[in-house]
Legacy VTK file of the C-alpha trace (Angstrom):
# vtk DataFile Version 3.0
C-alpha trace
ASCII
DATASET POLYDATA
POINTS 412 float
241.407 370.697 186.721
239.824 371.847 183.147
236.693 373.916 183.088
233.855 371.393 182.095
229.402 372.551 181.921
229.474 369.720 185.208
231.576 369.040 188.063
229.253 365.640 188.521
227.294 363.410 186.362
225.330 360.560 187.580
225.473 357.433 185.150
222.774 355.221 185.744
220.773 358.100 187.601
217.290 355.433 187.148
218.695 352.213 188.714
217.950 351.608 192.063
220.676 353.001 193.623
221.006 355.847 191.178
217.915 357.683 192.358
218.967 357.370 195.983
222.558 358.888 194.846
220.351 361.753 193.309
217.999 362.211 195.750
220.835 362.776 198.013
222.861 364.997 195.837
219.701 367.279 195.426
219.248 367.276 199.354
222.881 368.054 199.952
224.001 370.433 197.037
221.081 370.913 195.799
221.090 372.600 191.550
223.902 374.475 190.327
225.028 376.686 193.430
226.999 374.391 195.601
227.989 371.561 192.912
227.050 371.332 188.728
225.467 368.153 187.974
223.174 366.315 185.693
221.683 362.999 185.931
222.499 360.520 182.647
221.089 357.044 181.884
219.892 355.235 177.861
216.442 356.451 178.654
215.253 360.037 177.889
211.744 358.803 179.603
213.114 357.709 182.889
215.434 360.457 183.177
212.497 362.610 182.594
210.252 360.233 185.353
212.880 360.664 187.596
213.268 364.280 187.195
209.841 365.187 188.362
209.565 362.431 191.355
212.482 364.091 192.141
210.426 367.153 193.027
210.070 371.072 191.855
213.730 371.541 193.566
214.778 369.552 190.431
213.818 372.142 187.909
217.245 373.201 187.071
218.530 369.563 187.010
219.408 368.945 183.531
219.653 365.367 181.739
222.486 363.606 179.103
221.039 360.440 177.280
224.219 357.934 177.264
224.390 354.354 176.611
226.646 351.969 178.821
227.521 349.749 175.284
227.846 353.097 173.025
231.254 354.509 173.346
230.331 357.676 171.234
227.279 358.668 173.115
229.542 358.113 176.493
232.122 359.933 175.222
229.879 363.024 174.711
228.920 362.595 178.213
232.587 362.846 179.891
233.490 365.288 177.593
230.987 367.876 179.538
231.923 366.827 183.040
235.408 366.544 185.917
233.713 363.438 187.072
231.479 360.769 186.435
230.086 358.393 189.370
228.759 355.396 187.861
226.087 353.065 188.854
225.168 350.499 186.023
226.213 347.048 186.884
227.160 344.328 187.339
230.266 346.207 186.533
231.386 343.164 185.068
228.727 342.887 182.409
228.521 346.452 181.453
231.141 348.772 183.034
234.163 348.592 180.995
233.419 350.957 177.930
233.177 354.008 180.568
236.054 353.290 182.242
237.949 352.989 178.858
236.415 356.192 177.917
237.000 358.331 181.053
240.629 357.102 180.986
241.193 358.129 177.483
239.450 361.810 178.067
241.292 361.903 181.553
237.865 362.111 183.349
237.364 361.184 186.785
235.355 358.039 188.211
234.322 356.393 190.739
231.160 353.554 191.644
229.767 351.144 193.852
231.282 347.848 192.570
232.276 344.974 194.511
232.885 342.887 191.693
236.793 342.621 192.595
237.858 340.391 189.301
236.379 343.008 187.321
238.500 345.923 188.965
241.609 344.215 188.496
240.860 344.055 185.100
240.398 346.978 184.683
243.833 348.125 186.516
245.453 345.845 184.574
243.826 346.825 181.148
244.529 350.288 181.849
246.311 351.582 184.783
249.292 352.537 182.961
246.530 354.882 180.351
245.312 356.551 183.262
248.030 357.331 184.585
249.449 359.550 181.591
245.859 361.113 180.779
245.140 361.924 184.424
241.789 360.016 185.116
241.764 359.038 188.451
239.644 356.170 188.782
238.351 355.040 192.195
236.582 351.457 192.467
234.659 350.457 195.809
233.032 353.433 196.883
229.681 352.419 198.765
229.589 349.707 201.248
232.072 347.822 199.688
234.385 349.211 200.558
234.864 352.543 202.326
233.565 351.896 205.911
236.063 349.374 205.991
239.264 351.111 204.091
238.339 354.347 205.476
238.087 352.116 209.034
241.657 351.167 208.997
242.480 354.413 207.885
240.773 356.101 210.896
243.008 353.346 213.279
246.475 353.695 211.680
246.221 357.682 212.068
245.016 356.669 215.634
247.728 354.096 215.778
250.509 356.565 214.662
249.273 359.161 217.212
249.335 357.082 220.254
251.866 354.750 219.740
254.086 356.201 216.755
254.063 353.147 214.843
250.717 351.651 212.682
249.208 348.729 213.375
250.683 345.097 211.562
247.559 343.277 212.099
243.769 344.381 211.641
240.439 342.830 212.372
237.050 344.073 211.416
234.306 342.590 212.895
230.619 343.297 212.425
229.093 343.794 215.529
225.311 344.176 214.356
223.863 345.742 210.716
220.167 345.591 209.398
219.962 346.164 205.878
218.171 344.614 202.556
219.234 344.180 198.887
218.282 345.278 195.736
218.115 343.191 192.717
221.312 345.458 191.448
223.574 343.589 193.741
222.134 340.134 194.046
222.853 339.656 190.233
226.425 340.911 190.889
226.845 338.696 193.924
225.361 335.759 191.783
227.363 336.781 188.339
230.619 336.679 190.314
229.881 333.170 191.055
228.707 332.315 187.942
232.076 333.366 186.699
234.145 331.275 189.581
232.347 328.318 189.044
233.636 327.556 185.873
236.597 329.414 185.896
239.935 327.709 187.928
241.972 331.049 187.693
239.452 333.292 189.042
238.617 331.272 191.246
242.372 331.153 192.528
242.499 334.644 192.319
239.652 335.060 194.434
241.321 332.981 196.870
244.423 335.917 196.804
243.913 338.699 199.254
246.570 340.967 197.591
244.398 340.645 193.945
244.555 344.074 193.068
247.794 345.096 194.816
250.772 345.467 192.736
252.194 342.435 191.432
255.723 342.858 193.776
253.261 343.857 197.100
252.999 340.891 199.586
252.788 340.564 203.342
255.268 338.259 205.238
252.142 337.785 207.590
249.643 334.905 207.201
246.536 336.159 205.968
243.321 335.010 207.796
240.280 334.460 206.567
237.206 333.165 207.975
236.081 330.994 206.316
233.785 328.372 208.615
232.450 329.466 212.285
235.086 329.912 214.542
235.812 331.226 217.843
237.536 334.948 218.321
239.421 335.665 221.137
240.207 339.191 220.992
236.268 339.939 220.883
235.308 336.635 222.888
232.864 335.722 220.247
232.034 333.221 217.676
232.352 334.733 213.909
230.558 333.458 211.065
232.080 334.916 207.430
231.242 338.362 206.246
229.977 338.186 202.533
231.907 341.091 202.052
235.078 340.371 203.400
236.204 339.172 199.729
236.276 342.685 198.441
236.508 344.896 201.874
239.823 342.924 202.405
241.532 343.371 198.478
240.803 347.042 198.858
242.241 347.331 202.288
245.633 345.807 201.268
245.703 347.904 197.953
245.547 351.052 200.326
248.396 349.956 202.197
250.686 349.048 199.053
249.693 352.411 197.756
249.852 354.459 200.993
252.842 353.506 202.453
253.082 355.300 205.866
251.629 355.154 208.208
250.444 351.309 206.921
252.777 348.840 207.091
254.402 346.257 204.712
253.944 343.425 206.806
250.173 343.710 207.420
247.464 341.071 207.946
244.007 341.720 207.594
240.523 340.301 207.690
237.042 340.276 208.748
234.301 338.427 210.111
230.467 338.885 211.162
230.050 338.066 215.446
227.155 335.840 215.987
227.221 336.041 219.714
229.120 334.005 222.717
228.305 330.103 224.150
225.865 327.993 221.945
223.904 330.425 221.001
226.775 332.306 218.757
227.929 329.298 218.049
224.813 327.788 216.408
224.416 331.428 214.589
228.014 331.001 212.993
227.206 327.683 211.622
223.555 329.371 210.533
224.921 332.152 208.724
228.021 329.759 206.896
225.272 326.750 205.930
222.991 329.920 204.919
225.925 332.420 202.852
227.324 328.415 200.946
224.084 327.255 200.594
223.179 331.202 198.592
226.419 330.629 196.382
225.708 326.958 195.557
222.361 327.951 194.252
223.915 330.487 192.240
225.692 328.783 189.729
223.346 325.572 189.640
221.212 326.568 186.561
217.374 324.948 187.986
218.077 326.441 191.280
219.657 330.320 190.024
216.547 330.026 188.257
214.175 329.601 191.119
216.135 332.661 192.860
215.770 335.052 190.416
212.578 333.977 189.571
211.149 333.835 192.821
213.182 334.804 195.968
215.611 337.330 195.009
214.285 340.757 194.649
214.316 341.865 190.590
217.057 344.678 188.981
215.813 347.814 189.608
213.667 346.752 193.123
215.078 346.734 196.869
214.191 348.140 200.427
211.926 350.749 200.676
212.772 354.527 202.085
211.555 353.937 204.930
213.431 350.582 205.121
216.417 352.198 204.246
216.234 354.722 206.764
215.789 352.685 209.281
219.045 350.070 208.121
222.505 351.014 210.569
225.915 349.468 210.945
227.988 348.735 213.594
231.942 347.963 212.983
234.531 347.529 215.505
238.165 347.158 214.708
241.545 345.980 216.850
244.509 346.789 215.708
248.128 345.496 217.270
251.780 346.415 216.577
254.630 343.674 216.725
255.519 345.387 220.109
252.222 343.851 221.895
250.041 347.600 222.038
246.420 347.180 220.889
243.921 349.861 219.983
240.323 349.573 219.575
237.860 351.677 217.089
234.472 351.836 216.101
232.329 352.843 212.838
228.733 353.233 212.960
226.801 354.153 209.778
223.032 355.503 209.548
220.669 353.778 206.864
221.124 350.802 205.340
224.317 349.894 204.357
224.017 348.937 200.949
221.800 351.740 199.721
220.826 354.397 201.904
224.244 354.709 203.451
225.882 353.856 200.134
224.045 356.166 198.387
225.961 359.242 200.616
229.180 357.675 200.869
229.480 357.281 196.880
228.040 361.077 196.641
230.547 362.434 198.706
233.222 360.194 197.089
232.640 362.203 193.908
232.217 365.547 195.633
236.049 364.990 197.248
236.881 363.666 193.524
235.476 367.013 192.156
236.842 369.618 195.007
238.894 368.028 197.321
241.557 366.114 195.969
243.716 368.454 193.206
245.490 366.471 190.104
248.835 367.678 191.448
247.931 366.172 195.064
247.012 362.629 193.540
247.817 362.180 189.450
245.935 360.282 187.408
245.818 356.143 187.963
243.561 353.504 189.890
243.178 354.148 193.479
241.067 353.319 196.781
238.983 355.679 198.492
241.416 355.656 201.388
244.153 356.447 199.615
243.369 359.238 197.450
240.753 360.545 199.848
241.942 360.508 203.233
240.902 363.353 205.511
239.261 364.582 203.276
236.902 361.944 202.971
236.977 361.256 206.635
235.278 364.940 207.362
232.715 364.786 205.028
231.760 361.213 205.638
231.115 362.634 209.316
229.798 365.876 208.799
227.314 364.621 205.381
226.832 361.249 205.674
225.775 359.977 208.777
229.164 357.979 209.881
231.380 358.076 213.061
234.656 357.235 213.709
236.123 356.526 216.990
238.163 354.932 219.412
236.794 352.879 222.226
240.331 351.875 224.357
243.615 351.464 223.768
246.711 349.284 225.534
LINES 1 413
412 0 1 2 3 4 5 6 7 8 9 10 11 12 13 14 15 16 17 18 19 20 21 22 23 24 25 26 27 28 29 30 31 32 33 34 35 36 37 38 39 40 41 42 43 44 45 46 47 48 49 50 51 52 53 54 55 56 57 58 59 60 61 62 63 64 65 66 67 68 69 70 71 72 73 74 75 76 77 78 79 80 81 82 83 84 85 86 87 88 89 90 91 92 93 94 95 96 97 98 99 100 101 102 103 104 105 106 107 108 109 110 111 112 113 114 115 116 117 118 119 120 121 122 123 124 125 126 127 128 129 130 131 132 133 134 135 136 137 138 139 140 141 142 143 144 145 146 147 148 149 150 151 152 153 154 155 156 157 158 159 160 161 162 163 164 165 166 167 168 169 170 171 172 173 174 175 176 177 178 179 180 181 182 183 184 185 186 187 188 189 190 191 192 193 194 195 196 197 198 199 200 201 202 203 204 205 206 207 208 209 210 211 212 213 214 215 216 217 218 219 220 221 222 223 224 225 226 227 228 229 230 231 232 233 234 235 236 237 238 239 240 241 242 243 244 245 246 247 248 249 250 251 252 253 254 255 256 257 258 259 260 261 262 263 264 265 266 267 268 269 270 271 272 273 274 275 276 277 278 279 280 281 282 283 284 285 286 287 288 289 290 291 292 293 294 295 296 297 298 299 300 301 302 303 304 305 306 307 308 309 310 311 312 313 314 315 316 317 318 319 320 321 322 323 324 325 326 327 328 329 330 331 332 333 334 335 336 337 338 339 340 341 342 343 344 345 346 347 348 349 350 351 352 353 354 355 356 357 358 359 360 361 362 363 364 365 366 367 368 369 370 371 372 373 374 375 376 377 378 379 380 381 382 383 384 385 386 387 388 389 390 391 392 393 394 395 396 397 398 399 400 401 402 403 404 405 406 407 408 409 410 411
């Protein structure tokens, strides 16, 4: 890697999620010994504001003015840093002049988005770039979608240990999470369906779990998705859909068509949210699916979006508090089973809410493995998934730094 003034700039250091990212980074590196970094946004103010809420352990935290629509003044930014973690979005409204940038200059990235038809466009727009400058670029890294790729990660090393072969089908289920949202990811949620609405072929791609796998990667396996409430024997449960699945699952399948072993070719994967067993559950998976259709109807009705962004939906810029945040968890359980009948069980739990204050130290330790971990010789320069460029590496610090655990409950 080239000798740049940072090993880590934060894009977008004002949003919402940027000044939990920084916050963290501070607590954990904090200025210049442990890790070079400076915080960058369009506002010299804010940067400023943020500097000093940030506290007199901030003095030494310097500050790049860059614009997410001016190619020049990002340019000048990557040119003084290995990597760039980026949190302006929706991704899909202002995130590809960056990545265009960082691919040219050979820069790392990585970000928060979960705005999969904007990440394929971006592999397909300029994969092949990357891949002869040496940017490795890195989608998905809060939330959406590492508890869940690093997840089946965790399992198929498990898998491979126990039984010598990985696991050819994978469920995730959400077991329990508590959590808010800021107004950052309700306008990506409602963009993306925005977009679908009145677009056929993003809708159908949407509809294709292996979206942002290479075009010759399939699975022989059916590919389940949850779709309605429905009743899961393995965890004797009823299951209600998981807004996230869309993403968690694209990014999942990506690993394995980039990983190879110990994944498998014929894979299946999907997940679900459990509501609970007898009526109960069952009334709470028919809640949550009337609820999540009902959220995405609204969305792309024009009277109704704007009733929730006027008045429901929390503004850009706002979401849970820090002591809300602290107080958010998540609890994941995955089965995996091989074609010869053996089953293993694992579990991820996460500390803080998921979409912000857990997000905020996943994404911050993304870019620390980016900058220190992962060498350009061990993984060259192209578009990649946290599990597959990160691995172990990711896996320690996730559970030393950020508040995760990974284990397994049983296997048979």
């Amino acid at each position: 890697m080239t000798e740049s003034r940072f090993d880590i700039i934060v894009f977008g250091a004002t949003s919402f999620v940027g000044q939990i990212l920084s916050r963290y980074l501070l607590e954990t590196f904090g200025v210049g010994a442990q890790m070079r970094w400076a915080i960058a946004g369009r506002s010299d103010q804010k940067l400023q504001n943020l500097k000093a809420d940030l506290g007199p352990s901030a003095a030494g935290l310097e500050l790049v003015v860059a614009n997410a629509d001016d190619e020049a003044s990002l340019r000048a930014m990557c040119e003084q840093t290995r990597v760039v973690i980026s949190t302006v979005g929706p991704y899909a409204l202002f995130g590809e002049p960056l990545v265009k940038v960082c691919v040219e200059l050979g820069t790392d990235y990585c970000d928060l988005t979960g705005e999969v038809q904007w990440a394929r466009k971006m592999i397909q727009r300029y994969e092949a770039q990357a891949k002869r400058s040496g940017a490795r670029i890195v989608h998905c890294c809060g939330f959406d979608s590492i508890p869940s790729d690093m997840g089946v990660y965790y399992l198929q090393q498990q898998a491979m240990e126990s039984f010598g072969v990985p696991c050819n089908e994978v469920k995730m289920r959400v077991r329990a999470a508590k959590g808010g949202f800021s107004g950052g990811t309700v306008a990506s949620l409602m963009n993306v369906a925005k977009e679908a609405a009145s677009n056929p072929a993003l809708r159908k791609e949407l509809a294709n779990p292996f979206s942002l796998c290479p075009p010759e990667h399939r699975s022989k396996r059916r590919q389940p998705n949850v779709k309605s409430a429905e009743y899961d024997t393995d965890f004797n449960c009823w299951l209600a859909p998981f807004v996230m699945a869309t993403v968690n699952t694209r990014v999942v399948h990506r690993s394995n068509a980039l990983q190879g072993a110990p994944y498998s070719r014929d894979f299946s994967y999907d997940e679900a949210m459990m509501t609970g067993k007898g009526i109960k559950g069952r009334l709470s998976a028919y809640g949550v699916t009337a609820a999540l259709g009902g959220f995405l109807v609204a969305s792309v009705v024009k009277p109704s979006r704007w009733a929730l962004e006027r008045f429901v939906v929390p503004k850009p810029g706002e979401g849970p508090s820090r002591k809300a945040q602290e107080k958010g968890f998540y609890d994941l359980r995955f089965i995996g089973k091989t074609d010869d009948g053996r089953t293993l069980r694992t579990k991820v739990t996460g500390d803080g809410d998921p979409g912000y204050g857990s997000t905020g130290k996943m994404l911050g330790q993304a870019g620390a493995c980016l900058a220190f971990d992962v060498s350009k010789e061990e993984r060259a320069g192209g578009f990649w998934t946290p599990a597959s460029i990160f691995g172990e590496h990711l896996l320690g610090r996730l559970r030393k730094y950020s508040g995760l655990t990974f284990e397994v409950l049983d296997e048979r």
